[in-house]
Structure formats: C-alpha cells, structure tokens
N, C-alpha and C positions, 0 to 999 in steps of 0.2 A: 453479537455480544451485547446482553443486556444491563446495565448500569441499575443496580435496586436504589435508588435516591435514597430513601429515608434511612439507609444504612449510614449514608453519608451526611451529617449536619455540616453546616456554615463552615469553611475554612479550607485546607490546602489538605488534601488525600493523594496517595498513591495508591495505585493499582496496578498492579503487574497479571498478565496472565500468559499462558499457552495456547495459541487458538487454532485448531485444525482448518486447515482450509477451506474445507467444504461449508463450515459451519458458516464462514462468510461470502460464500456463493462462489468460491474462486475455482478456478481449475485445479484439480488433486496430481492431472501429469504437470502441468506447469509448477505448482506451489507444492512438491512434493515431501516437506517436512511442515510442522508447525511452524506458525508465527507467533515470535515474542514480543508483547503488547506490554510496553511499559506507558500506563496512563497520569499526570500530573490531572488532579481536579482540584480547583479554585473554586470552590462554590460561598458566592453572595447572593440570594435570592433578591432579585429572580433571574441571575446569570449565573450560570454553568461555564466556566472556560476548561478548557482541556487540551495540554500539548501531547498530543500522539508522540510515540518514538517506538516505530516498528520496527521488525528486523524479520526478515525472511531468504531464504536459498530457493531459487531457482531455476529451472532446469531450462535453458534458451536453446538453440539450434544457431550457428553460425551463417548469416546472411548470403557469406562468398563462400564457405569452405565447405556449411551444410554439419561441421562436425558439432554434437552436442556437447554440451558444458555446463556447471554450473557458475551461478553469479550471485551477490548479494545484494538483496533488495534494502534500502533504508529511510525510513521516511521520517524526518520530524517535522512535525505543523501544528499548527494552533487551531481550533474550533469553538466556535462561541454560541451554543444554546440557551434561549431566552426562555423562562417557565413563563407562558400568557401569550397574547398576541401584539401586533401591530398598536392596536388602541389600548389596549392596556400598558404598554409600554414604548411611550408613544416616542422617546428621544432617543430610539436606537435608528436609525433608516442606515443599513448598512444590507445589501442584497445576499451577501455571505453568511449573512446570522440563519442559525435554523430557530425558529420560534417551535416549543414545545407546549402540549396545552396545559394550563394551567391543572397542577393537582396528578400529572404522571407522576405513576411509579417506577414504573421499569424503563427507561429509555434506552432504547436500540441502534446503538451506534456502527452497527454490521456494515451498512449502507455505507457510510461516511469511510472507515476503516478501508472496505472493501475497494471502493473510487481511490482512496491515498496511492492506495498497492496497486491498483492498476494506471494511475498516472506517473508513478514512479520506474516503471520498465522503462529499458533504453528503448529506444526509437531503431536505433541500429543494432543488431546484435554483432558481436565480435569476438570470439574465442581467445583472440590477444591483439592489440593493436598492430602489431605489422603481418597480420595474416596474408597468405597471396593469393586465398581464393582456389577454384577451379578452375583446370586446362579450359577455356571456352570450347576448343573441339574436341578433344578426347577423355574428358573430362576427369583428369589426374588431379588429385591435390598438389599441388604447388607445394605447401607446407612440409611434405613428404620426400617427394621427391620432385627430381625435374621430370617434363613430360617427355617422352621422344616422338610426338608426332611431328615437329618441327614447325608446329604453327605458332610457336612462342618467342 
C-alpha cells in the first residue's frame, strides 16, 4: 500500500482502504478475504505518525484437533516515519522510527502492515479453548466422539 504524500498536507487524515492479500505479500490460503485498513495520519513535517487499525479473517488449522477454522486477526499500532535522515533530524534516536528520504512521494507501507499481520497470529492455534485434540493412537477426534481404542 502506497501513501501519495502530497495528497495529504500538514494535519490529522484518515484513510481507510480494502487491501487484498497478495498485494501485501501475505498468504491468499491463509488471509483468504481482504484486509480492512483503517489508517489515522498525523502529518507535521518531517514526521509522519500513523495508527494502523487492521482487521482480517483467517483461515488457521487447529494445533491438537487439525480441524480448520476461521479466526479474526486485529492489530492497532503506532508507526512513526521521519521525512530526512539521522543527521538531518538529529533529536529523534529511537531504533523503531523508519527515516524516509527526504522529498518521497509515494511511501510504501506494505512492509510494515504486512510484519503487523503476521506478528499478530496466535502462536497457538485452537478451534475453541477446551478443545480435546486427537486420540494419540487411533487418532479420533476427542471433540466428536470418544475413541474405542481404550488407550484413553
């Protein structure tokens, strides 16, 4: 997603868009609907600040059960792009700033969006919290039914 600056002068913008997956390098079977991109820009030159507030449906595969599902992905965060560099604006030192060069037009925030939504997946996946997994030997879903191998 590119950001045309000069559309946007000095002050507090919104920007909402639709953004298909691909366009942000993500997986189309994972992120199978678009992502809704609500952007806040605060623009005082030569800082750009911007709270991301994504929203996406994804398609996870349960860790113990194996069954797929969907889940809601949501991210809000702050970003703070400096127009110029280090020496140019020398009283920011904060590792997290992206310094942009001085005089872009278009800035490409794919990257940055892209990182949000994939830091924001659970770590676990889980179909529903008291899920019971797979039989370990005959491998029933628990969720379904009980097994009859009697190894349970």
């Amino acid at each position: 997603m590119k950001v045309h600056l000069p559309s946007y002068p000095p002050g507090v913008h919104t920007i909402s868009e639709s953004l298909d997956p691909s366009d942000l390098g993500l997986d189309e079977q994972l992120f199978g609907e678009n992502i809704q991109a609500k952007l806040v820009l605060d623009r005082h030159d030569p800082y750009l600040e911007f709270d991301f507030d994504l929203r996406a449906c994804v398609r996870l595969e349960c860790d113990l059960c194996l069954t797929a599902y969907d889940a809601e992905v949501n991210v809000c965060s702050p970003m703070l792009y400096v127009l110029g560099n280090r020496t140019t604006v020398p009283d920011v030192d904060d590792p997290e700033i992206v310094y942009v060069p001085a005089g872009t037009t278009d800035l490409d925030i794919s990257t940055d969006l892209r990182d949000f939504l994939i830091l924001a997946l659970p770590r676990r996946n889980l179909c529903r919290e008291d899920c019971r997994g797979l039989c370990p030997h005959c491998g029933t879903d628990l969720n379904m039914q009980l097994c009859t191998c009697g190894a349970s």
